[in-house]
C-alpha positions as CSV (number, residue, x, y, z in Angstrom):
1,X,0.0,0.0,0.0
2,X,2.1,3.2,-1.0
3,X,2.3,6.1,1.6
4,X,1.4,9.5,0.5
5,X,3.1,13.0,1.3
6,X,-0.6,14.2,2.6
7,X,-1.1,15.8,5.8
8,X,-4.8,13.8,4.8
9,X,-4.1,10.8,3.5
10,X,-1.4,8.4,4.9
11,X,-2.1,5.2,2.2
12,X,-3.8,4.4,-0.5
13,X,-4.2,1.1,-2.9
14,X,-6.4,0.1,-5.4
15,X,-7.9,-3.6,-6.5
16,X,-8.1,-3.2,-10.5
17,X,-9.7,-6.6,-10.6
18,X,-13.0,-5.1,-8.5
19,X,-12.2,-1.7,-9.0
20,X,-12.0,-0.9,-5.4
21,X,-9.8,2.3,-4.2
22,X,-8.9,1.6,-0.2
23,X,-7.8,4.8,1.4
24,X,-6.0,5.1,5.2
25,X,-6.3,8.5,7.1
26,X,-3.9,9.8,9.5
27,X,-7.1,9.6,12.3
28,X,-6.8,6.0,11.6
29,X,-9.6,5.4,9.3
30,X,-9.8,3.2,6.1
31,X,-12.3,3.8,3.8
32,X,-13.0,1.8,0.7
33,X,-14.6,3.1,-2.6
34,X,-16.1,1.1,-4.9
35,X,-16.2,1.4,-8.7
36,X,-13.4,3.9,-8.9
37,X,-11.6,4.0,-12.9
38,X,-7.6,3.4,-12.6
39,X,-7.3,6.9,-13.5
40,X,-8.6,8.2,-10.5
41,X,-5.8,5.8,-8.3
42,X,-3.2,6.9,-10.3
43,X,-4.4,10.6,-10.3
44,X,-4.4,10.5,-6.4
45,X,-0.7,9.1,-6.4
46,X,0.7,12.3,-8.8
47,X,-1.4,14.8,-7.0
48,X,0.6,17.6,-5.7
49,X,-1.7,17.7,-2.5
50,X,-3.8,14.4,-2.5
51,X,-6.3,15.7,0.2
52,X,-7.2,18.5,-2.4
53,X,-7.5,15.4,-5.4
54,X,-9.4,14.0,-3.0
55,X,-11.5,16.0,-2.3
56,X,-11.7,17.3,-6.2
57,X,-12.3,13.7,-7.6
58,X,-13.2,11.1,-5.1
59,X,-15.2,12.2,-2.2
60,X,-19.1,12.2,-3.2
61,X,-18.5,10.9,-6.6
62,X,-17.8,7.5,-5.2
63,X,-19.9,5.5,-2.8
64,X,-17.8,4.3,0.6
């Protein structure tokens, strides 16, 4: 699961077979998404600030 330079976000990985985004918060929290494209993984691991992609791309556009 690769770590993320987020004061948000500590990991994130994604299941391309189901499509499945799982994300880990610094409070502790997991989170998985379901449905999520590739692009959306891979956009989140290039983001400058991933709370602010997150936010942008993934947080009520996905269901938890």
């Amino acid at each position: 699961m690769p770590t993320l330079n987020s004061s948000a976000i500590s990991r994130a990985s994604y299941d391309p077979l189901t499509a499945r985004l799982h994300l880990t918060f610094h409070s502790g929290r997991t989170y998985t998404f379901y449905r999520v494209p590739p692009a959306i993984y891979h956009g989140l691991l290039n983001a400058s600030s991933a709370g602010h992609y997150y936010h942008a791309n993934i947080s009520g556009r996905f269901r938890p």
